[in-house]
C-alpha positions in Angstrom: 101.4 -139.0 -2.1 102.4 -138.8 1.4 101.4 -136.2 3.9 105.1 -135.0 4.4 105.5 -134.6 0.7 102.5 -132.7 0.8 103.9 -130.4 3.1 107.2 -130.2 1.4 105.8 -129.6 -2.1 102.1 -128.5 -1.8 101.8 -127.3 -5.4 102.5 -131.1 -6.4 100.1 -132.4 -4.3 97.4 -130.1 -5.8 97.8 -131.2 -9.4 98.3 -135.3 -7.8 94.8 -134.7 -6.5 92.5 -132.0 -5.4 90.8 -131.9 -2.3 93.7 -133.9 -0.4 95.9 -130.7 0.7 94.8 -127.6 2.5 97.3 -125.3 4.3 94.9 -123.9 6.2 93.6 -127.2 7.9 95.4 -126.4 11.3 93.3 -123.2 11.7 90.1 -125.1 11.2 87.7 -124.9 13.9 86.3 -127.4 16.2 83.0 -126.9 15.2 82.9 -128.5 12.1 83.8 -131.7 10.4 85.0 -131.2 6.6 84.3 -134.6 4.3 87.3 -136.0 2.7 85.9 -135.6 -1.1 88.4 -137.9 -2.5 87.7 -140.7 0.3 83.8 -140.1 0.3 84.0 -140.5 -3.7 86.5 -143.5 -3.7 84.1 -145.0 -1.1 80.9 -144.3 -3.3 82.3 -146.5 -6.0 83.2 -149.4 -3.8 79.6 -149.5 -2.4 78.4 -149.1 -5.8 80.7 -152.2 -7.1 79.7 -154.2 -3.8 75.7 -153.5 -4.7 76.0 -154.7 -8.2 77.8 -157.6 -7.2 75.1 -158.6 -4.5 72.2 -157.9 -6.5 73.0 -159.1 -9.8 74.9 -162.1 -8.6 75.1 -163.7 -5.2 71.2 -163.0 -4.2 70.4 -164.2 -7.6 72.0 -167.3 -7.2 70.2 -167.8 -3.4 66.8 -166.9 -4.6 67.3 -169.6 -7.9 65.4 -173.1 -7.8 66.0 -176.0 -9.5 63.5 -177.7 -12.0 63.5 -181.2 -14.0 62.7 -181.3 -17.4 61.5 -185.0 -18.8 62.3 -185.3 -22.5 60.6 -188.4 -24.3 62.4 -190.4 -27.2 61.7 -193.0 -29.3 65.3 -194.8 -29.5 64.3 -197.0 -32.3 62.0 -194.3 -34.5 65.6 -192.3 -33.7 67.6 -195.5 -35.1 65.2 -195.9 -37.9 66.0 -192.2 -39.1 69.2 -192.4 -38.8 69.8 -195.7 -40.4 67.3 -196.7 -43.0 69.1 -194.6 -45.8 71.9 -196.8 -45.9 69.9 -200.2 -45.8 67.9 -199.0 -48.5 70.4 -198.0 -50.5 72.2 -201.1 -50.4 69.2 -202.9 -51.4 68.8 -201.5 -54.8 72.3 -201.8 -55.0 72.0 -205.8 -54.5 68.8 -205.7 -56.6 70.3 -203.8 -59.4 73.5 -206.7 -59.1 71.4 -209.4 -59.2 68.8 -208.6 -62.3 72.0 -207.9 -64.1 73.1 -211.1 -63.4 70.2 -213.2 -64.7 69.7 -211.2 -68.0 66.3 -209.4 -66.4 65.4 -206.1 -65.3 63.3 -204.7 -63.0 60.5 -203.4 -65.1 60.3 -207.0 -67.0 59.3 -208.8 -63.5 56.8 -206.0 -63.1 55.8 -207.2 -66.5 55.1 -210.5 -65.5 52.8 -209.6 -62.5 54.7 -210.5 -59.9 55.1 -207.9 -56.9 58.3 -207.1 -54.6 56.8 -207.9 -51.0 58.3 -205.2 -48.9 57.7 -205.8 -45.0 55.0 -203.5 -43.4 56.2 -201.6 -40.4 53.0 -200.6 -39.6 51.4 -204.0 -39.0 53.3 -204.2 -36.1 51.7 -203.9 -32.7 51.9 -200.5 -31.5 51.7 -200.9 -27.9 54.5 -203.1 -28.7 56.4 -200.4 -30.2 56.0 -198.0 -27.3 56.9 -199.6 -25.0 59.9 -200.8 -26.1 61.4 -197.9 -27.5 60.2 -194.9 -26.0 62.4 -193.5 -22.8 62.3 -190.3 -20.5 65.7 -188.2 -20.4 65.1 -185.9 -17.5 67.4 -182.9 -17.1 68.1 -180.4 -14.3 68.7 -176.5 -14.6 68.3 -173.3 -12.1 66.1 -170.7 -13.0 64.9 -167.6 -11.1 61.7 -166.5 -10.6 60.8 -163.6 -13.1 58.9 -161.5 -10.0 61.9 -161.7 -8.2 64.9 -160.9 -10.6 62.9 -157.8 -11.6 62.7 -156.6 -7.8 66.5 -157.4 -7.4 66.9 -155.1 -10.4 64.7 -152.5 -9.2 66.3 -152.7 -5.4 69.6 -152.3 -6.6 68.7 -149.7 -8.9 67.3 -147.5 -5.7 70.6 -148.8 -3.9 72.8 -147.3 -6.3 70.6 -143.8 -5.8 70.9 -143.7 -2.2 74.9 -144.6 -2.2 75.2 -141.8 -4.6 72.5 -138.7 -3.3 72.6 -139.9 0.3 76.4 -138.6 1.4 78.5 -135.7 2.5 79.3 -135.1 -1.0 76.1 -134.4 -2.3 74.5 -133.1 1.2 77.3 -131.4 3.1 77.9 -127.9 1.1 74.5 -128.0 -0.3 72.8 -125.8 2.3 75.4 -124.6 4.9 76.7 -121.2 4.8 80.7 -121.1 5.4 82.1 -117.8 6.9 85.9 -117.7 5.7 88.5 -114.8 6.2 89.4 -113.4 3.0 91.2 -109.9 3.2 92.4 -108.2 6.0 91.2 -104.5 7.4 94.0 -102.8 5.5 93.2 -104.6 2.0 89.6 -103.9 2.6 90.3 -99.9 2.9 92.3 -100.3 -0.4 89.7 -102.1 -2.1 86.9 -99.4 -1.1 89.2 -96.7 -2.4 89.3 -98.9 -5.4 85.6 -98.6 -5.8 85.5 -95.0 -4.9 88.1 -94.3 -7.8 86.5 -96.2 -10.4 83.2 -94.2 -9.4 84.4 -90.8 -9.4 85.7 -92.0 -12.9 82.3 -93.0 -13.9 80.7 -89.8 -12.6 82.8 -87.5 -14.6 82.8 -89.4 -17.6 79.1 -89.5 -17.3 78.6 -85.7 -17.1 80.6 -85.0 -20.2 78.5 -87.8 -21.8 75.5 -85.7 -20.6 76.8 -82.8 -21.6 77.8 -83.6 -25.2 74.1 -85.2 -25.7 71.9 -82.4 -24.3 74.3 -79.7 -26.8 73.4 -82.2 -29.6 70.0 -82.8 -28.9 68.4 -79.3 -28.1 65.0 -81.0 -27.8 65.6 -83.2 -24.7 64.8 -82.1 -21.1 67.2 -82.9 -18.0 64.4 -84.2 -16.5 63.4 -87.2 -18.9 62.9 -90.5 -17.1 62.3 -93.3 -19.2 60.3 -96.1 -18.0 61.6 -99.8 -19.6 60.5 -103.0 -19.3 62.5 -105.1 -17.5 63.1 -107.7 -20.7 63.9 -104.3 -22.8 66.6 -103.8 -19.8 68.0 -106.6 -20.1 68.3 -106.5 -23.7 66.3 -109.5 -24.2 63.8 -108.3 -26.9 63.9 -105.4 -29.3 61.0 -103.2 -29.1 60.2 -101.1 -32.0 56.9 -99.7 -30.6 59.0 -98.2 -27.5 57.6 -94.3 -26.9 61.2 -93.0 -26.1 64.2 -92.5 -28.3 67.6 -93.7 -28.4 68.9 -90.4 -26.9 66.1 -90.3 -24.0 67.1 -93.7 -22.9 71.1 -92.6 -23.1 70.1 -89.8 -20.9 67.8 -91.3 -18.0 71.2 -93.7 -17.9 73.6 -91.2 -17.5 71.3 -89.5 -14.7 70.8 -92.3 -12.9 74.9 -92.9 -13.2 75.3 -89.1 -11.9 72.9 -89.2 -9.2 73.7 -89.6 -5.8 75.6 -91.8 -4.8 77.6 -90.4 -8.3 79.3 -92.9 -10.0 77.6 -95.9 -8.9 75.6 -97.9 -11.0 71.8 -98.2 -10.0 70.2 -100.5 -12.8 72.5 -103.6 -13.6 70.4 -106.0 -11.8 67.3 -105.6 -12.8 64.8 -108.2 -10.8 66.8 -107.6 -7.9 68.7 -104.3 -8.3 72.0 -103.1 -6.6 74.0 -100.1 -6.3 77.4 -101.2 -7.5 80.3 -100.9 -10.2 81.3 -104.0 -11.7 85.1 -105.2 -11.9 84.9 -104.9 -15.5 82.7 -103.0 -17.0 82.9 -100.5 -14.4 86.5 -98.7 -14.4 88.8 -100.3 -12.6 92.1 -100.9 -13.7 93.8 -104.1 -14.3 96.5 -103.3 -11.6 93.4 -103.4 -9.2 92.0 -106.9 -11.1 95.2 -108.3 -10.2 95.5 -107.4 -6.6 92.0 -109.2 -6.1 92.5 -112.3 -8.5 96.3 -112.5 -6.4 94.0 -112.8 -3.2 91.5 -114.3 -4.4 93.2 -117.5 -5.8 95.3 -117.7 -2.8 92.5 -117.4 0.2 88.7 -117.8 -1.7 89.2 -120.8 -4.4 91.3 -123.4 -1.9 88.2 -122.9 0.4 85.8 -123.5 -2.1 88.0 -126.7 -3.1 88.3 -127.8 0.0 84.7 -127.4 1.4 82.6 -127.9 -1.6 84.7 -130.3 -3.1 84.8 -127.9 -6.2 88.3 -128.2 -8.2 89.6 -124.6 -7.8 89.8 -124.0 -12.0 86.0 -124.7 -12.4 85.5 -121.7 -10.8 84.3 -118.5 -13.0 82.9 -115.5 -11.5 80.1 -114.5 -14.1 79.4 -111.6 -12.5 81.8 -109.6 -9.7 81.2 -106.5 -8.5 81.3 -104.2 -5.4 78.1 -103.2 -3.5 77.1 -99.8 -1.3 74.3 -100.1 0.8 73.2 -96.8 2.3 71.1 -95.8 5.8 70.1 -92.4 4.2 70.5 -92.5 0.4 70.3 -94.8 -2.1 70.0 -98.8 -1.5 69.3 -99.3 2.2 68.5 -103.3 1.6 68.1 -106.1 -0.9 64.8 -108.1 -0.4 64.7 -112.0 -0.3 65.7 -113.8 -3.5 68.5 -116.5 -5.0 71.1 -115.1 -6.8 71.7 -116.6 -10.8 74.7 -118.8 -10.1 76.7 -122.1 -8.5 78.0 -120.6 -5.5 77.6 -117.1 -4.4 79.9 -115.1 -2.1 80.4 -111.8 -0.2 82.8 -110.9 1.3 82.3 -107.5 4.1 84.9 -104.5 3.3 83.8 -102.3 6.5 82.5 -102.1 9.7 81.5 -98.4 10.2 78.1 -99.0 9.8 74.6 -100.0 11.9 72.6 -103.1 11.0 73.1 -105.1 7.9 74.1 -108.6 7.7 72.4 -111.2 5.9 69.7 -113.5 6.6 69.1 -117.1 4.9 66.3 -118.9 5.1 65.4 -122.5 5.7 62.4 -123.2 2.9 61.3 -126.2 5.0 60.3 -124.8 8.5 60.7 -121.4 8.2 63.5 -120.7 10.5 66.2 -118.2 9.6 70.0 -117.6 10.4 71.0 -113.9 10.6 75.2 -114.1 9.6 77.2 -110.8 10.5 80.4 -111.6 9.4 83.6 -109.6 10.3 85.5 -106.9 8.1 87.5 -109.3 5.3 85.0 -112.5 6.3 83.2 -113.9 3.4 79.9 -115.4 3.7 80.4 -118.1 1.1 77.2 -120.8 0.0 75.4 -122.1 -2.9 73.7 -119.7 -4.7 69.9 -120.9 -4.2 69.9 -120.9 -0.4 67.0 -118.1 -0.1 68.3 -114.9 1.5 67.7 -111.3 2.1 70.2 -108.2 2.6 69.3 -106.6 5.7 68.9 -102.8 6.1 71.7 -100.8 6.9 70.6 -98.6 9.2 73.2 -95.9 9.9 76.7 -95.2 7.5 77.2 -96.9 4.6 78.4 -101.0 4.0 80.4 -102.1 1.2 80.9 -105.6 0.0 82.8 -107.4 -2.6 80.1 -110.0 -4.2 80.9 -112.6 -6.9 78.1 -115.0 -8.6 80.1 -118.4 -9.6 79.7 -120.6 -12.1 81.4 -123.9 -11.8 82.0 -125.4 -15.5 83.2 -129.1 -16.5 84.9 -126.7 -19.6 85.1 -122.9 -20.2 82.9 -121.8 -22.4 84.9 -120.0 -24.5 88.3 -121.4 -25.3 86.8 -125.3 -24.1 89.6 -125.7 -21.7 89.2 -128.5 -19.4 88.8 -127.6 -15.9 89.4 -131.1 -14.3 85.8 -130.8 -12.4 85.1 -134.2 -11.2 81.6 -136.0 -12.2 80.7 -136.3 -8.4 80.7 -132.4 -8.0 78.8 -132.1 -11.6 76.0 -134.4 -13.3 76.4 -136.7 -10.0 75.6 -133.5 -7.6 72.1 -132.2 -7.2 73.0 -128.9 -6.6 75.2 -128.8 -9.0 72.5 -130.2 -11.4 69.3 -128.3 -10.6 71.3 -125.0 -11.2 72.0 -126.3 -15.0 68.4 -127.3 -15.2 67.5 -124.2 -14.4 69.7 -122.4 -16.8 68.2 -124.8 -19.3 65.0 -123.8 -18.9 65.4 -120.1 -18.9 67.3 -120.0 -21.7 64.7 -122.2 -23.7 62.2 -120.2 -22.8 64.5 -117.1 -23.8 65.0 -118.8 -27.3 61.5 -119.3 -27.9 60.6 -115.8 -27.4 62.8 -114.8 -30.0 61.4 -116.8 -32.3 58.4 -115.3 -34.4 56.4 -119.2 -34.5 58.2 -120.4 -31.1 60.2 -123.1 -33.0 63.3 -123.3 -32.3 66.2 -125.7 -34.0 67.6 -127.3 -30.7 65.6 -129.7 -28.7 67.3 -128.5 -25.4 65.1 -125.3 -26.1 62.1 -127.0 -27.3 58.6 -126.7 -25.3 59.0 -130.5 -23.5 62.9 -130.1 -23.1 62.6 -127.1 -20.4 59.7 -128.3 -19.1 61.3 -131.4 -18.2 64.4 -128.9 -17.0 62.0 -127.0 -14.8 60.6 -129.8 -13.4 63.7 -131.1 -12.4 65.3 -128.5 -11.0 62.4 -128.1 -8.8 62.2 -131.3 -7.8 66.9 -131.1 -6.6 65.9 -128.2 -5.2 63.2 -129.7 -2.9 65.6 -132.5 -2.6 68.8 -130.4 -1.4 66.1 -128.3 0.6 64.9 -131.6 2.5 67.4 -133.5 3.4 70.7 -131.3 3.1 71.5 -129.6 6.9 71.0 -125.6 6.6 73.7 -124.5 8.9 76.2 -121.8 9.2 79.7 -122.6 10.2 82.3 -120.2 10.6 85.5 -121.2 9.2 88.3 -120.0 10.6 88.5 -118.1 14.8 89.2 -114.3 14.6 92.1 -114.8 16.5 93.8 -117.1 13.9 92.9 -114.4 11.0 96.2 -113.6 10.6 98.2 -116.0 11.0 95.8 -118.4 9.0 95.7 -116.1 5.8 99.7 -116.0 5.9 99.6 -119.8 5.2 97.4 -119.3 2.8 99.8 -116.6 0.9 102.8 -118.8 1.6 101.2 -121.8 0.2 100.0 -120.2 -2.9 103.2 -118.9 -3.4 105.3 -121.9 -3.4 102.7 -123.5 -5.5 103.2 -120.5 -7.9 107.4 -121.0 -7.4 106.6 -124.7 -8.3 105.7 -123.6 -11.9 101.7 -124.1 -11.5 100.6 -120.7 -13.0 103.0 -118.0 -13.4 101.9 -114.6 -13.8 101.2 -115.1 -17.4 100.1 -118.4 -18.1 97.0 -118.8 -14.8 94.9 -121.7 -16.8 92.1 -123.3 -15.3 93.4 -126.9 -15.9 96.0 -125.8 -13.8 94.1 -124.8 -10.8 92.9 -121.1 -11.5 89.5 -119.8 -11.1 88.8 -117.0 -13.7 87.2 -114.2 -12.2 87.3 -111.4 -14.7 87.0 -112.2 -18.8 84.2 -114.8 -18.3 81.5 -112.9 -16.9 78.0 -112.5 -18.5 77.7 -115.3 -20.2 74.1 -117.4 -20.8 74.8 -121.3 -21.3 73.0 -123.9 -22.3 71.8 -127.0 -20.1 75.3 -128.7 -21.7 77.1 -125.1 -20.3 77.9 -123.9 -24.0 78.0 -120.8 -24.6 74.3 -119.4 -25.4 74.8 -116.1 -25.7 76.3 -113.1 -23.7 75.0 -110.1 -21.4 73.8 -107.1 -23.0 76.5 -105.0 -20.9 79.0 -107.7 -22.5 78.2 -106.9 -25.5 78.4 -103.5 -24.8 81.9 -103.3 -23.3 83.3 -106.4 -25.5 86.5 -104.6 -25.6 87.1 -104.1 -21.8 87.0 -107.8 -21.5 89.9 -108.7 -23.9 93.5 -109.0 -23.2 95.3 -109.0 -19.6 92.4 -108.8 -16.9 
């Protein structure tokens, strides 16, 4: 497809082929140089093709020698094989026609002592024989040395590997940190009202949930905290020795949900926890789901297309939720840590605040990049970049964050997502997140298990070690040789008018039939943001099993999110 039919119908040049139309490509800075996924990829396999070809066939045929091999035959033993049956046979024939003429028979000349003189082959001379009939045939073939068609095999083996690990499509998005405009000031004050609705919600319903529980349960004290593990948090394990009751653990939850800031929910992360209210879970309406998946799919997902190289429907938030950090109560700061996804974003809602920002950090020398984006900027990067929430130091700062999956197939219904093999099992940061999932879940699945045996070999003992060892091995991998850098996007003075393409373009593509407000599928280019969230998967990303909060709230996540 053409360039100007791009422009004419963008919605048909996204399902033609993704990766080869961006409307916001104009506003692009200077600063950085985007691959061309469907070039780089197209260009991978004609290197590949060209490798095989050179190693399995022309160098074999250079490095081949020829050899002579002498063959030795007897023409007259060969003559006498193939011809002495027939003599023979006419022999007795003549024999047999001759006795029968004369009246006699064999066995009566035996009878007589006389003996048929047959001629002796083997009183011939030898020497004689050989030399007469024994000749050399000498043949020529090619052969290859066995040393070196092995090495050809092993060279183009490592050849293949470097064509494939060794390009902008594995290395670009693997460690640089993209800063993208996502919402402007005005949506970013109606998204914090959002949050502060939904939490004023939460904090009401909470107290009558307090309420009702302390008049039914005399013998509990307002001032119960209950201590839990963090597997017994995470529902992970059931633990029927626990010290507290069912009623003591509702109630530390509901304090901590009407403690300041009220509403806001303290405990959902629990390695690295967060004061926030999820999009789901958390209530929110689904008038204010829409307004962010509207926004989202128009200005977040073509960005993550177009620099990751990521096809827009294999996107699915499993977990999205808005953040307060707070300079004198609550969370000030999140310490250094990877987040339990693909790609990660976070995208800045305010600017009345002191300090924050976030670092990332560069696990091979040490050095760090502090990124303070503007209000409506996203900081947007693969999840297991190492990075740290800084501390806010006066106000508070809210930010939308989403941790991404990207699936081949959705987990629950099996819809394809049309995510190509170079951005999956042919991407190492791609691959050493699933490895990762792989082993934690195996190890999760063993836990559970009384004897530690478990049915599925993707959870057995060697499996996710394997899984482990290979994820840390692509992560050390990405670490080394991808460049950690931070590129922003898009110039503040082209906010505007570069998130107004954006809108147009996702609205013809939405006039040109490709997901209408009912029918958003992920084969068609959607990224699903709300109703696949908390999910575990499986190294194959099936469905494992779900969050405990998702199992919870089941309800809240069917139907129109």
């Amino acid at each position: 497809m053409s360039t100007e039919q791009q422009q004419l119908n963008p919605a048909a040049a996204e399902v033609t082929s993704y990766y080869s139309w961006f409307p916001g490509e104009q506003y692009l800075t200077k600063d950085i140089t985007l691959p061309d996924y469907a070039n780089e990829r197209q260009l991978i396999i004609y290197k590949i093709v060209i490798a095989v070809i050179v190693f399995v066939v022309v160098l074999p045929v250079l490095f081949a020698t020829k050899e002579e091999i002498v063959e030795l035959v007897d023409e007259q033993a060969a003559a006498a094989t193939n011809n002495d049956v027939v003599p023979m046979a006419a022999a007795t024939k003549r024999g047999g026609a001759k006795n029968k003429k004369h009246g006699t028979s064999s066995s009566s000349k035996r009878s007589n002592g006389k003996k048929a003189i047959q001629p002796d082959a083997a009183s011939e001379s030898p020497s004689k024989a050989t030399s007469s009939s024994v000749e050399a045939n000498t043949t020529a073939r090619t052969v290859i040395n066995p040393i070196i068609s092995n090495l050809l095999n092993l060279i183009c083996i490592m050849v293949i590997f470097l064509i494939l690990f060794f390009n902008p499509n594995n290395l670009f998005g693997a460690r640089t940190i993209i800063q993208t405009p996502v919402f402007t000031r005005e949506e970013c004050q109606y998204i914090i009202q959002m949050a502060h609705d939904a939490s004023q919600r939460n904090a009401e319903s909470a107290q009558r949930d307090k309420t009702s529980l302390l008049l039914q349960h005399h013998e509990l004290k307002d001032e119960e905290d209950v201590i839990m593990t963090t597997q017994q948090q995470q529902g992970d394990v059931e633990d029927d020795n626990a010290t507290y009751s069912n009623e003591q653990y509702q109630l530390h939850r509901l304090n901590s949900i009407i403690k300041d800031p009220s509403g806001w929910k303290k405990d959902r992360h629990i390695s690295y926890p967060t004061t926030d209210l999820n999009l789901v879970t958390d209530p929110f309406t689904t008038e204010d789901r829409a307004y962010l998946a509207e926004r989202l799919n128009a200005r977040l997902a073509p960005v993550v297309e177009r620099v990751f190289g990521i096809a827009r429907g294999a996107i699915r938030a499993n977990d999205i939720f808005i953040v307060r950090y707070d300079a004198t109560k609550g969370q000030q700061q999140l310490r250094r840590h990877t987040d339990s996804s693909h790609l990660s974003f976070n995208i800045l809602l305010n600017d009345e605040f002191e300090g924050g920002g976030t670092r990332f950090h560069n696990r091979v020398d040490g050095t760090y990049v502090d990124v303070n984006p503007n209000a409506g900027e996203a900081l947007l990067s693969h999840a297991e970049i190492l990075h740290e929430g800084l501390a806010t130091t006066k106000g508070t700062r809210y930010i939308l964050v989403g941790f991404n999956s990207i699936d081949r197939k959705d987990p629950l219904t099996g819809e394809e997502t049309n995510l190509s093999l170079f951005a999956s099992w042919l991407n190492f940061a791609w691959m050493q997140v699933r490895f990762k999932e792989g082993f934690e879940e195996g190890a999760k699945t063993r836990r559970r298990t009384s004897d530690g045996k478990v049915e599925d070999w993707q959870d057995g003992r060697y499996a996710t070690s394997l899984f482990r060892d290979l994820a840390e091995w692509m992560r050390w991998f990405c670490d080394r040789y991808s460049t950690f850098q931070s590129v922003q996007l898009v110039e503040q003075k082209n906010f505007d008018d570069y998130l107004q393409v954006m809108d147009e373009a996702d609205e013809k593509r939405r006039e040109g039939g490709i997901g209408s407000a009912k029918q958003q599928l992920r084969s068609s280019g959607y990224a699903n943001w709300f109703n696949g969230q908390q999910l575990f998967l499986d190294v194959s990303g099936n469905l494992k099993y779900v969050w405990k909060t998702r199992a919870d709230n089941e309800d809240k996540f069917r139907g129109d999110l």
